[in-house]
C-alpha positions as CSV (number, residue, x, y, z in Angstrom):
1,X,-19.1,1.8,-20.7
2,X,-20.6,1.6,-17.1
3,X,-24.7,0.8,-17.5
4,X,-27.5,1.6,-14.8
5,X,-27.2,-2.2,-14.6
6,X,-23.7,-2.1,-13.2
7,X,-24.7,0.4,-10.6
8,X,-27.5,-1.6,-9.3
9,X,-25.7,-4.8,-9.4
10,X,-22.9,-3.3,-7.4
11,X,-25.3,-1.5,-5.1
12,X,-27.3,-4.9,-4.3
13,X,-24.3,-6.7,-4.3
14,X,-23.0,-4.6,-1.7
15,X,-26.1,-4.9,0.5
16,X,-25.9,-9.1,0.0
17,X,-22.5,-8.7,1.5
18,X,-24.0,-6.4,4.3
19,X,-22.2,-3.2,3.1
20,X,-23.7,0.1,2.8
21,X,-22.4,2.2,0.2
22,X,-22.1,6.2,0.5
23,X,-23.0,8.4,-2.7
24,X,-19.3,9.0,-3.0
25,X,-18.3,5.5,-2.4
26,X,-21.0,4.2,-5.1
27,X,-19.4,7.0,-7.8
28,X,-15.6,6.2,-6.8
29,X,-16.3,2.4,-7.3
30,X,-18.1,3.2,-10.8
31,X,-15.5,5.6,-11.9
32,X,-12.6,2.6,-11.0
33,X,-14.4,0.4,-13.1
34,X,-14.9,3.4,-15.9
35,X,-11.3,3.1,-16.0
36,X,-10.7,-0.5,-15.8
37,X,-12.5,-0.9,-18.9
38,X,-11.2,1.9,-20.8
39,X,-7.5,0.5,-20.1
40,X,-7.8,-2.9,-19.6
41,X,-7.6,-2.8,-24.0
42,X,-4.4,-1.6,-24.5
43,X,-2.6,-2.3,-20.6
44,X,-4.3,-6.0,-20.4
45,X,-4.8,-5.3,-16.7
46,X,-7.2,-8.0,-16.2
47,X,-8.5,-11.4,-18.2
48,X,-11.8,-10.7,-17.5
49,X,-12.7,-9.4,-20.8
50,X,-16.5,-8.7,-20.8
51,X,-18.0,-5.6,-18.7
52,X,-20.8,-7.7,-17.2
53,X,-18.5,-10.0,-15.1
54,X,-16.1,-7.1,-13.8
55,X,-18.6,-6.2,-11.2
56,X,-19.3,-9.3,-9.5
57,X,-15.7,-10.9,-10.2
58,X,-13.5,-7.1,-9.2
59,X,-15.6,-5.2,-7.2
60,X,-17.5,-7.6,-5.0
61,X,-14.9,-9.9,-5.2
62,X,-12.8,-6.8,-3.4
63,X,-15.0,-5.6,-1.0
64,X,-16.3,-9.2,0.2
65,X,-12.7,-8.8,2.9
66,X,-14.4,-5.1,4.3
67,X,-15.2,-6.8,7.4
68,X,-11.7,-8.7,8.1
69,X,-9.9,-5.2,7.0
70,X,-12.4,-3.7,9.6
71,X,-11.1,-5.3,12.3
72,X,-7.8,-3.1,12.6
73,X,-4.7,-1.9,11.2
74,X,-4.4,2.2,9.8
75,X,-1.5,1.3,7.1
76,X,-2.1,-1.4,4.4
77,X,0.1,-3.1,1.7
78,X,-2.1,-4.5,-1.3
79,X,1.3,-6.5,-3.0
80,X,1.0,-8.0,-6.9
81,X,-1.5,-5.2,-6.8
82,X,-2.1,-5.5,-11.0
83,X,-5.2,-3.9,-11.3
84,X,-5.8,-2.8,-8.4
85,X,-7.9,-5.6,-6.7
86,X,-8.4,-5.3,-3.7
87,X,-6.8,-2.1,-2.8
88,X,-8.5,0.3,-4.7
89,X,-12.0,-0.7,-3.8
90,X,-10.5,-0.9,-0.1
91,X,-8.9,2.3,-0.1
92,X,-12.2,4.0,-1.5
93,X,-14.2,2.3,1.2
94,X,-11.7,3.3,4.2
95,X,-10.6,6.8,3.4
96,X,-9.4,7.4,7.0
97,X,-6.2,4.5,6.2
98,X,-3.4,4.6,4.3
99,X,-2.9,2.0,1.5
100,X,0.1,1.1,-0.6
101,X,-0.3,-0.5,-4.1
102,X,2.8,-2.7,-5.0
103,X,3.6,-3.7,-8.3
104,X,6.3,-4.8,-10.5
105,X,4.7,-4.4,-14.0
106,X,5.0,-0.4,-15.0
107,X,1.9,-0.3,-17.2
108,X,0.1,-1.4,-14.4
109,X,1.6,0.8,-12.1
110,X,0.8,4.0,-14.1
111,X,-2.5,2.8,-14.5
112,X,-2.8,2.9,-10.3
113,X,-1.1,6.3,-10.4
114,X,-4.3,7.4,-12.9
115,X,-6.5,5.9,-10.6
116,X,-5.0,7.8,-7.4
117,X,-5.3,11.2,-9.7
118,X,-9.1,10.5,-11.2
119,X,-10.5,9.3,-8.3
120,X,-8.9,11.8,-5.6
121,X,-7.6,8.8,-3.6
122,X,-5.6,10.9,-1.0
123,X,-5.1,8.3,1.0
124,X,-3.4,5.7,-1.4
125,X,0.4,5.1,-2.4
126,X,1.5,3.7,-5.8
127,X,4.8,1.7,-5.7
128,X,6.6,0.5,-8.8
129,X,8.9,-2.1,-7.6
130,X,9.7,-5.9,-6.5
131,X,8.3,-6.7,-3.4
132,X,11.4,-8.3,-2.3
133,X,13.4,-4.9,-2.8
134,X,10.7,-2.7,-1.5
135,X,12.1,-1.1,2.3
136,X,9.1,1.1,3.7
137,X,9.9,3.1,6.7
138,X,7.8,1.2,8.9
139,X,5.8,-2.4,9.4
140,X,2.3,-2.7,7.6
141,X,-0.7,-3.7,10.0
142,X,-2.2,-5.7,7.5
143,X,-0.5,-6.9,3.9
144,X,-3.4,-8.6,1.3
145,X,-2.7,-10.6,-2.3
146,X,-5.4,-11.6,-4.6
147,X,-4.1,-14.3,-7.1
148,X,-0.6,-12.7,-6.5
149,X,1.3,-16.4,-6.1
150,X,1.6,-19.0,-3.6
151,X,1.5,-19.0,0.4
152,X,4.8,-20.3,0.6
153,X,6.1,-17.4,-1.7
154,X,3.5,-14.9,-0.5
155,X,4.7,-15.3,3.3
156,X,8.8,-15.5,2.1
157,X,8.7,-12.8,-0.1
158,X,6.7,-10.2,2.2
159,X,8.1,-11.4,5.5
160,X,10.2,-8.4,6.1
161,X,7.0,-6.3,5.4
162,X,5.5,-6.8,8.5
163,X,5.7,-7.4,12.3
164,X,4.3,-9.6,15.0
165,X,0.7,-7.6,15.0
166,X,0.7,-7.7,11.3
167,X,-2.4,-10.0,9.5
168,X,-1.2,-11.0,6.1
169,X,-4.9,-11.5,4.2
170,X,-4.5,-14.1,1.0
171,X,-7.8,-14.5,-1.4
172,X,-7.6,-17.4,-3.2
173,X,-10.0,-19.4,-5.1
174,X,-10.5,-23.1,-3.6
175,X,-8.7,-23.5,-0.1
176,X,-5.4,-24.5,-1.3
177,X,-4.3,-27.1,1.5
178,X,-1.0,-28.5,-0.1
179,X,-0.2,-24.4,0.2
180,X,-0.5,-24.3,4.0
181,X,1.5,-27.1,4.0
182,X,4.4,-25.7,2.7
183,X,3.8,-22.2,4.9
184,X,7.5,-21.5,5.7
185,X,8.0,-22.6,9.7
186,X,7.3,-18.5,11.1
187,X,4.2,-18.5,9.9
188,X,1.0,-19.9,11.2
189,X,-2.9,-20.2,9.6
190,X,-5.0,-17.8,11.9
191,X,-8.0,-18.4,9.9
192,X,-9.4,-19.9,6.4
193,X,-13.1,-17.9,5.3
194,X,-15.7,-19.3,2.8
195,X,-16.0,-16.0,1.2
196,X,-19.7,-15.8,-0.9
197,X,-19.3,-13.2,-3.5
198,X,-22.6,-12.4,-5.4
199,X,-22.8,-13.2,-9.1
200,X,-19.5,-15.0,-8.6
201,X,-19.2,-18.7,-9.4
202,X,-16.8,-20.9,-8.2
203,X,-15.1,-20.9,-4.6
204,X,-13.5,-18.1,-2.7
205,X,-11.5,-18.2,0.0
206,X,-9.5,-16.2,2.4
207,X,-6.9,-17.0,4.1
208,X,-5.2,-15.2,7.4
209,X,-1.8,-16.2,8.3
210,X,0.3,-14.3,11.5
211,X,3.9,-14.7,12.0
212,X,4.6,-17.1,14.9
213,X,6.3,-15.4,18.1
């Protein structure tokens, strides 16, 4: 299952990305991965088939946005959240905020809910439902997709899920320029980030978009 070799890569990893893991931090993120082997057979939760690549391609891949979801915000969305990337390595990293996982798919819901149980994750939120028919009681400070679906869909469908302080983080593979041109008109491109994950080939990208005033 989970080898000394994927604790050190994680560990260095971490450190490449100028993150310092805690004890608990370094067990949590092992334990997530524990059980995003173990599921990914039967609930296909992921593509990425071989242990090896989870590490480098889910975990860093999640925690290389730590520092942009350091900059603010207490209550996060993670929407499409399928497997969990990136709230679950986000919600283990900041225990003191509140993250809600959003998904559609039921499997992968109640794989989330397993998670939350296993791993003690107090401070995360498993919803089973469309995004476009999820009502919260309040704005999100900050609302993230990974591979979840276009900008153009990303920003329409979630629009109502946020405010004017709200960041809306996208990680996407190459910078997807014909995307930002079709950004529906309220929305605006704060920032684009070159993200270098460690072990990870190809480009990453994230991409920080704020409703206009």
């Amino acid at each position: 299952m989970v080898s000394d070799a994927h604790a050190a890569e994680l560990l260095c990893g971490a450190r490449e990305l100028g993150i310092e893991l805690s004890e608990r931090q370094q067990q949590q993120l092992l334990a997530y991965l524990a059980l995003l082997i173990k599921w990914n057979k039967a609930y296909n939760l992921t593509a990425v088939r071989d242990p090896d690549e989870m590490v480098s391609r889910h975990l860093l891949d999640s925690l290389s946005v730590v520092p942009f979801v350091a900059e603010g915000g207490t209550r996060w969305l993670d929407v499409g959240s399928g497997g969990g990337m990136p709230g679950v390595p986000l919600a283990i990293m900041f225990p003191e905020r509140a993250f809600t996982l959003l998904d559609s798919n039921g499997k992968k819901t109640r794989f989330l809910t397993q998670v939350k149980l296993e791993l003690s994750l107090a401070n995360l939120e498993v919803i089973h439902s469309r995004v476009e028919q999820y009502r919260p009681d309040a704005p999100f400070d900050g609302i993230s997709s990974r591979a979840f679906s276009a900008l153009q869909d990303f920003a329409a469908w979630t629009r109502h899920l946020g405010g004017a302080e709200t960041r809306w983080l996208a990680m996407k593979g190459v910078q997807p320029d014909d995307e930002l041109q079709a950004l529906p008109a309220d929305f605006r491109l704060e920032a684009c980030h070159v993200l270098k994950v460690p072990g990870c080939q190809g480009q990453r990208h994230l991409l920080i978009l704020r409703r206009t005033s």
